[in-house]
C-alpha positions in Angstrom: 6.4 37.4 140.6 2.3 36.6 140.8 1.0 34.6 138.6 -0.3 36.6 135.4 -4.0 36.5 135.1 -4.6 34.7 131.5 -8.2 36.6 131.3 -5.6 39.9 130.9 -2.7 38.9 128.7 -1.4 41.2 126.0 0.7 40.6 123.1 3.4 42.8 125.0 2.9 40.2 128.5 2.2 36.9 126.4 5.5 35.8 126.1 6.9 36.6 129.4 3.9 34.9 130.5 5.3 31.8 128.7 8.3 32.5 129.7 7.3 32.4 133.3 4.9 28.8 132.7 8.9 27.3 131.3 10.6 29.1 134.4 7.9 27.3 137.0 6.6 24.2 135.4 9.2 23.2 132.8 10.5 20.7 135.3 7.6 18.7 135.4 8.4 15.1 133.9 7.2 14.4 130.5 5.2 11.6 130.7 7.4 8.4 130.7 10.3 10.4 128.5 13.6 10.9 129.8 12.8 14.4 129.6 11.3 17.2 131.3 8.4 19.4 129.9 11.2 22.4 129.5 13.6 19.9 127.8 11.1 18.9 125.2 10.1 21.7 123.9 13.1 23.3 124.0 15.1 20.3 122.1 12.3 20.5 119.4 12.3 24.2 118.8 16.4 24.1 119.1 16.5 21.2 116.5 14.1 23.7 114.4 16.8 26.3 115.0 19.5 24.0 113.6 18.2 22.9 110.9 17.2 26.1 109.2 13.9 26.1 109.8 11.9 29.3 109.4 11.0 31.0 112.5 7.5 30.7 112.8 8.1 27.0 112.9 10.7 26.9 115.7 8.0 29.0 117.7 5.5 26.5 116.6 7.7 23.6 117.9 8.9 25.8 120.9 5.0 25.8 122.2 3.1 22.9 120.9 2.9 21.4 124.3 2.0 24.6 126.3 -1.2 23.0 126.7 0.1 20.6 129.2 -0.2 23.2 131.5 -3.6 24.1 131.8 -3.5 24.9 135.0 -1.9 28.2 134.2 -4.5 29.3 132.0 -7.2 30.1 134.9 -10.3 29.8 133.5 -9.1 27.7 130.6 -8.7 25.0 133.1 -9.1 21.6 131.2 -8.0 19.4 134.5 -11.1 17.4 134.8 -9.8 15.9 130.9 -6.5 14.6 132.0 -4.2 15.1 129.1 -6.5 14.3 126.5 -6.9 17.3 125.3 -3.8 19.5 126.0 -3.3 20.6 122.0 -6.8 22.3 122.6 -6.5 23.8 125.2 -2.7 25.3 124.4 -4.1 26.4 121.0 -7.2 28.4 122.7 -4.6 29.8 125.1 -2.0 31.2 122.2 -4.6 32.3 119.6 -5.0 35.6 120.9 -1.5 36.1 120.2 -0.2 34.2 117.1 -1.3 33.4 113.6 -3.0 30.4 112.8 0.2 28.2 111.2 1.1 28.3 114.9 -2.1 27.3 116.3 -2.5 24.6 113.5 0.6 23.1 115.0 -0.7 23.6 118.1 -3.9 22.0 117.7 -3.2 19.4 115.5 -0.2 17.9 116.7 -1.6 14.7 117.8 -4.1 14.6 115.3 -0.6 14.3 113.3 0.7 11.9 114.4 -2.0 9.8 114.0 -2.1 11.1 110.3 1.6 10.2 110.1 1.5 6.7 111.4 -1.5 6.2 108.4 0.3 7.4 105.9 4.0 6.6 106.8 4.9 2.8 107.1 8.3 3.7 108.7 6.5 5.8 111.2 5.6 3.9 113.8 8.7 2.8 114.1 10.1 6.0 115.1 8.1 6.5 118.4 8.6 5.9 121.6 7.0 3.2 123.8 4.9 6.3 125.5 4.1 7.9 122.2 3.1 4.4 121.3 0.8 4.1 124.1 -1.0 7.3 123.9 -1.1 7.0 120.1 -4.2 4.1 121.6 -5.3 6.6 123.5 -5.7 9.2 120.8 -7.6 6.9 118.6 -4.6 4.8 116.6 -4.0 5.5 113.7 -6.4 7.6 110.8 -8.9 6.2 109.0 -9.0 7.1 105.1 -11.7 9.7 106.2 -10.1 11.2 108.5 -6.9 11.4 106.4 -8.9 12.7 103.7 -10.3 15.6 105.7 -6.9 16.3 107.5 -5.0 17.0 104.4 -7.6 19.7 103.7 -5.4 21.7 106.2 -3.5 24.7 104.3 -1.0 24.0 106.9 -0.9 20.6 106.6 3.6 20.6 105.6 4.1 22.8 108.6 2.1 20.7 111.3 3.8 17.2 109.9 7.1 19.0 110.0 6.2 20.4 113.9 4.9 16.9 115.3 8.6 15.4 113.7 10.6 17.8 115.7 7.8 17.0 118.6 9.3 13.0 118.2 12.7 14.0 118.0 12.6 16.3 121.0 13.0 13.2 123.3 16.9 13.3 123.9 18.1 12.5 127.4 21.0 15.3 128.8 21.0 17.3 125.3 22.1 20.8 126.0 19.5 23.3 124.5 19.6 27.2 124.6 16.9 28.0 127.8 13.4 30.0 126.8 15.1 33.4 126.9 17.2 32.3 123.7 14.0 31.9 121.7 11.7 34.5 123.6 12.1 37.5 120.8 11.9 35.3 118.4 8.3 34.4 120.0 7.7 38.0 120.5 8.5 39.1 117.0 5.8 36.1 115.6 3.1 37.6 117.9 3.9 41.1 116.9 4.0 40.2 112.9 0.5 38.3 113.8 -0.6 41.9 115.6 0.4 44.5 112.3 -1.5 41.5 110.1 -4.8 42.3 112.0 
């Protein structure tokens, strides 16, 4: 199959063209987690599942890292930044195609955690040595100011609740459903997002 052209995507292509990136590139090791890419998002988005959650937020958790792959997105290329700004440029990538709870979670997932580890003594705690050491990459955690402007987010619940299942999503050999389980649930988010416009 060639490589889609990101410059042409259509809410009917988008999600095989996800679908494709998870095919290819899911693999790829997630930096120092005893995980893949694939694995990741697919544990977080499968935990979602399990636990009830409401489909736009098993999507969300299902794509939040999609920016690691800029590289797919042709002229969204971000290489020269290195990883710093993946959420970015995955958010630019998916908001085309899906309403902006998804892109919040999207966007602002590291921006979260940073918020969490500020506002949840228990937090930091929770993370792993690697989330730990990009957490000092990313600017430690919030200031009051920042905190203060963060929670102005409508979404604010959702995107805490997104970069949890991000944190949990970091089991070794779990057994998830593949990218086909969740693809028309992805589809029917980007079509609801479609009627809304």
């Amino acid at each position: 199959m060639t490589k889609p052209d990101p410059e042409k995507l259509s809410p009917e292509t988008i999600v095989d063209f996800l679908g494709d990136i998870f095919e290819r590139r899911g693999g790829e090791e997630y930096l120092g987690e005893p995980v893949t890419m694939a694995e990741h998002m697919l544990q977080g988005a499968y935990m979602a599942e399990q636990q009830g959650e409401p489909e736009i937020i098993i999507v969300a958790a299902l794509l939040h890292d999609i920016g690691h792959f800029t590289s797919e997105f042709g002229t969204f290329s971000m290489d020269d930044v290195h990883d710093k700004h993946h959420e970015e440029a995955g958010a630019q990538v998916l908001e085309r195609f899906f309403p902006s709870l998804v892109i919040d979670c999207v966007r602002y997932h590291v921006a979260a955690k940073r918020y969490i580890c500020a506002t949840d003594p228990d937090y930091f705690g929770q993370l792993s040595t690697a989330s730990i050491h990009s957490l000092k990459l990313q600017g430690g955690p919030m200031n009051g100011a920042e905190i203060t402007e963060f929670e102005k987010n409508p979404n604010i619940k959702e995107i805490v609740r997104v970069r949890h299942l991000d944190d949990a999503g970091k089991i070794a050999d779990m057994v998830t459903p593949g990218f086909s389980h969740f693809a028309p649930m992805v589809q029917r988010i980007v079509n609801a997002h479609l009627y809304h416009h």
